[in-house]
C-alpha positions as CSV (number, residue, x, y, z in Angstrom):
1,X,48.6,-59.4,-18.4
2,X,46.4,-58.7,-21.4
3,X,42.8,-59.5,-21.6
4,X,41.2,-60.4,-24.7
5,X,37.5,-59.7,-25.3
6,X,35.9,-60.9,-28.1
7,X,34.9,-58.9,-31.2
8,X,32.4,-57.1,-29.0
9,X,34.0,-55.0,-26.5
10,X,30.8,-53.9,-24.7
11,X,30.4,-57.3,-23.8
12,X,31.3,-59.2,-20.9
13,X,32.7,-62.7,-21.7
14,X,33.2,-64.5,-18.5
15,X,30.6,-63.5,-15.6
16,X,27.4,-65.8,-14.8
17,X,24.6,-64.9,-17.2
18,X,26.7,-64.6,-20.5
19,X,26.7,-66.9,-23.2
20,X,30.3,-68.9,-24.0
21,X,32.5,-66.8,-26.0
22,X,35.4,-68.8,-27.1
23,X,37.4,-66.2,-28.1
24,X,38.1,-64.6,-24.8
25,X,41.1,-64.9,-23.1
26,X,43.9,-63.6,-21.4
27,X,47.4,-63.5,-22.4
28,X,50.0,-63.5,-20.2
29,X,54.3,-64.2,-21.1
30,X,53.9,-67.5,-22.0
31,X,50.6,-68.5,-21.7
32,X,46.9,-68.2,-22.9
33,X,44.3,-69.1,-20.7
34,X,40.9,-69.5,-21.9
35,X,37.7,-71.3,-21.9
36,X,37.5,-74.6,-22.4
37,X,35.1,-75.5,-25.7
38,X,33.0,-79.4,-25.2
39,X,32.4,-79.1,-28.9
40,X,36.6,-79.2,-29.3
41,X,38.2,-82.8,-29.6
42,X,41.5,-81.5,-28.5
43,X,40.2,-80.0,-25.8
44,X,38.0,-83.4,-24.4
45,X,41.4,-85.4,-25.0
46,X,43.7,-83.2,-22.9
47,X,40.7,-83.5,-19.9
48,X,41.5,-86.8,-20.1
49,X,45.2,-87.0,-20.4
50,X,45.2,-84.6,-17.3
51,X,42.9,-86.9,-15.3
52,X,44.8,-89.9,-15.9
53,X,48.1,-88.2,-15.4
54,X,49.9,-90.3,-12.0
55,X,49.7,-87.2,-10.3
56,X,46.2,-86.6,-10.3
57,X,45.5,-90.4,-10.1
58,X,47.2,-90.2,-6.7
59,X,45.0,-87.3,-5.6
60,X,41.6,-87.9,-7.1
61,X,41.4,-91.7,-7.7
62,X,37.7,-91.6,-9.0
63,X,38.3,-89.5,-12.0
64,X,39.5,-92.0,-14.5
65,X,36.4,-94.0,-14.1
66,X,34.1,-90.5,-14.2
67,X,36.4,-89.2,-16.9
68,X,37.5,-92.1,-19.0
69,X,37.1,-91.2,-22.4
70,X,36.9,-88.1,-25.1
71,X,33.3,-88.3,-25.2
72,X,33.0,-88.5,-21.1
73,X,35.1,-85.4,-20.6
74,X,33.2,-83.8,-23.6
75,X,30.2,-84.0,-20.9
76,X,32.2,-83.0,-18.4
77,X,33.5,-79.7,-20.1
78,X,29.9,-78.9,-20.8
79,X,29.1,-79.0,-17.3
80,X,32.2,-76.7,-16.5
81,X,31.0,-74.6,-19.1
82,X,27.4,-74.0,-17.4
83,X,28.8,-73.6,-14.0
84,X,31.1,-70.9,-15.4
85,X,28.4,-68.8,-16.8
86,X,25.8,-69.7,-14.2
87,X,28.1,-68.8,-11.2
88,X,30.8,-66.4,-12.7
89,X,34.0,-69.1,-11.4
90,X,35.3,-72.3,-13.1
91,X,37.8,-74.0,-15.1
92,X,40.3,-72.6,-17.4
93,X,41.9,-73.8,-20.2
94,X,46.2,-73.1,-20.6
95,X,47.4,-72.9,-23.7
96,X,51.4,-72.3,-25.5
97,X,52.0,-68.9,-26.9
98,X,54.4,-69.7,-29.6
99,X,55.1,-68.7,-32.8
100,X,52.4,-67.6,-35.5
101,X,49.4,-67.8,-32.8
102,X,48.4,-64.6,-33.7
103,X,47.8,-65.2,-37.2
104,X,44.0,-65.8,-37.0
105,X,42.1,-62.8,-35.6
106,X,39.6,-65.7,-33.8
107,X,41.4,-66.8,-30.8
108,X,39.3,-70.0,-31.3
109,X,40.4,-71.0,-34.6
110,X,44.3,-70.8,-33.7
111,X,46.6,-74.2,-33.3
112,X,47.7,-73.7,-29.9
113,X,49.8,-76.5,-27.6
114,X,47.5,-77.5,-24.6
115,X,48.9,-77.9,-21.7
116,X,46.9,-78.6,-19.1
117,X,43.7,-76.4,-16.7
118,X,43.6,-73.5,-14.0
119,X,40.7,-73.3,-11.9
120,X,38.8,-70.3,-9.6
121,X,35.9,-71.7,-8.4
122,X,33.0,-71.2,-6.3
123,X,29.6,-72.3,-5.4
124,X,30.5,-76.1,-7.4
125,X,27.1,-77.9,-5.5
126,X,24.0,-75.5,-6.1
127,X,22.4,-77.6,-3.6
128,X,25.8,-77.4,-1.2
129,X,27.0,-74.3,0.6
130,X,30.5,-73.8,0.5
131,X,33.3,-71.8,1.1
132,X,32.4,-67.6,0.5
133,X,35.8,-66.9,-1.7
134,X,36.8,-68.6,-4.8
135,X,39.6,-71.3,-4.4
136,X,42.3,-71.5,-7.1
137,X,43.2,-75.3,-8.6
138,X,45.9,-75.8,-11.2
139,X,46.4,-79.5,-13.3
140,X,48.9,-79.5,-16.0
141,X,50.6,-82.4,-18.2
142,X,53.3,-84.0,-16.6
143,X,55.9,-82.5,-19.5
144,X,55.1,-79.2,-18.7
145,X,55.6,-79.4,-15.4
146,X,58.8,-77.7,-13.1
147,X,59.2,-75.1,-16.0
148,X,56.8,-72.6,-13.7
149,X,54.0,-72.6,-15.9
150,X,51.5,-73.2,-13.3
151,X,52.1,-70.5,-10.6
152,X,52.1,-68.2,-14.3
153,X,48.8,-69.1,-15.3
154,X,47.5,-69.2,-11.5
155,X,48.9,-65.9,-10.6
156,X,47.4,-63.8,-13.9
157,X,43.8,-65.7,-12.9
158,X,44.1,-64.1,-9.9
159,X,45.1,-60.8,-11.1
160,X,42.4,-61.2,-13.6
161,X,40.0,-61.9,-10.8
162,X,40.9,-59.0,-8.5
163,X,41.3,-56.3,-11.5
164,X,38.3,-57.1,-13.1
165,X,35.8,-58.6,-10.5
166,X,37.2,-57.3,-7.3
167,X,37.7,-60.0,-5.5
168,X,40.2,-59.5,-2.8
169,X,40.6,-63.2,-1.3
170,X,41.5,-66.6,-2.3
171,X,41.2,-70.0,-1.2
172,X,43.5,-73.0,-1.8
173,X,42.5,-76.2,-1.0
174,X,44.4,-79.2,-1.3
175,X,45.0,-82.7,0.4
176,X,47.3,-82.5,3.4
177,X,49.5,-84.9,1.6
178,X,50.0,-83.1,-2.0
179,X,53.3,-81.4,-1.3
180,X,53.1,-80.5,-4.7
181,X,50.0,-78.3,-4.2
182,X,51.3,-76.9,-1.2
183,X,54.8,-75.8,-2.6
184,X,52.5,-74.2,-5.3
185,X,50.6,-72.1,-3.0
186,X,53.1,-71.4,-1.2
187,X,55.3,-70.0,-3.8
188,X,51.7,-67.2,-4.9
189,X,52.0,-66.2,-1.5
190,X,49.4,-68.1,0.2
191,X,49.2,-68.6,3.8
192,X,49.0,-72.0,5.3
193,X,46.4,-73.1,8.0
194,X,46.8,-76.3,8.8
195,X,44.0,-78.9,8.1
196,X,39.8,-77.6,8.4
197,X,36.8,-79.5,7.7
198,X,35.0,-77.9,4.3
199,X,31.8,-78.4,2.8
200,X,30.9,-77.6,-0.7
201,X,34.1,-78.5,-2.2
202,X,34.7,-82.1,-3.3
203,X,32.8,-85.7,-2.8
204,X,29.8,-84.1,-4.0
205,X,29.8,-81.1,-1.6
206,X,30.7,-83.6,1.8
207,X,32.2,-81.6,4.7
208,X,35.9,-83.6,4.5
209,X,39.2,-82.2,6.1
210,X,41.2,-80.2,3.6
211,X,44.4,-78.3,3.7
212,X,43.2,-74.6,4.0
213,X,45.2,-72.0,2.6
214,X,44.8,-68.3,1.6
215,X,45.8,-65.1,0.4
216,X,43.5,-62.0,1.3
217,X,42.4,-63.3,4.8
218,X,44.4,-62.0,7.7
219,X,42.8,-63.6,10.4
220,X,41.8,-67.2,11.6
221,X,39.1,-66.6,13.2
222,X,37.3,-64.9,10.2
223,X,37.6,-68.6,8.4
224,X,34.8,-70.2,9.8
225,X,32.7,-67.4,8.1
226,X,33.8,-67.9,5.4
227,X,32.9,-71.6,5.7
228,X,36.3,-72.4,5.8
């Protein structure tokens, strides 16, 4: 895993308190990941392709009609984008690494092929406690999917996380019906445990009952402290 500051190396491009830098990212085999940009068309359209994709559909059913067009997720993003720098967690844009990316010394102004978001996030609902470690969330294009990309981007966040933030647990929550999400966790080495009512997470910050699983935390009966 590489990690790509931008022209300013003393400066540190993706903790709570910075400004956006759009040329940050980090490179992995395949992959960049990065921050998503409101002000980027491409960008707003793939939020939306992702959100209506049947597979997130199934799982979040009130996103089309939050998210249902460029300039709605162009809002949305900007939101994101605060969170991230206000809280130091959020969403993260995946990219293609193909041929000629490199070209432009501005990570922002390359032609890249989007494929879909990875997530680390924490503290979502200012108002709403919630769990004390970040969770992990992945939601790629249908195409793109089976070829391993997600558990890629997922498992250099992490490393990201840990090597440059020191965080040394993760949370994955999930519905206790997405098999999909579950074989994904289970595959970065998460352990399952079973379903636990969480506040601060989704439905504007409700306590609902979520699959909880984790990698970092050893013990169940530390869970409940970490609101979990």
């Amino acid at each position: 895993m590489e990690v790509n500051p931008s022209s300013n190396p003393q400066r540190s491009l993706d903790i709570s308190g910075s400004k956006p830098d759009f040329n940050w990212h980090i490179t992995t085999p395949r992959l960049y990941l990065s921050h998503l940009n409101p002000s980027n068309d491409a960008h707003c359209d793939l939020r939306v392709a992702v959100l209506h994709s049947p597979s997130s559909k199934k799982h979040n059913l009130d996103a089309p009609t939050l998210v249902p067009d460029r300039e709605a997720a162009r809002a949305s993003i900007a939101s994101s984008v605060e969170n991230t720098f206000r809280t130091g967690y959020g969403r993260y844009l995946i990219s293609l690494r193909t041929g000629g990316d490199d070209e432009h010394d501005n990570f922002s102004e390359r032609e890249v092929e989007l494929v879909g978001n990875v997530s680390m996030q924490r503290n979502r609902h200012s108002s709403v406690p919630g769990p004390l470690i970040p969770d992990l969330g992945f939601n790629i294009l249908p195409k793109y999917r089976g070829k391993g990309l997600a558990n890629e981007a997922a498992s250099h966040l992490m490393q990201y996380f840990r090597e440059e933030k020191g965080v040394e647990a993760f949370a994955g929550l999930t519905d206790d019906d997405n098999e999909d999400s579950k074989r994904a966790l289970r595959r970065l080495g998460f352990r399952e445990w079973g379903v636990r009512r969480v506040r601060g997470v989704v439905n504007g910050g409700k306590e609902e009952g979520l699959s909880v699983w984790t990698v970092g935390v050893v013990d169940e009966g530390t869970l409940e402290g970490l609101g979990l």
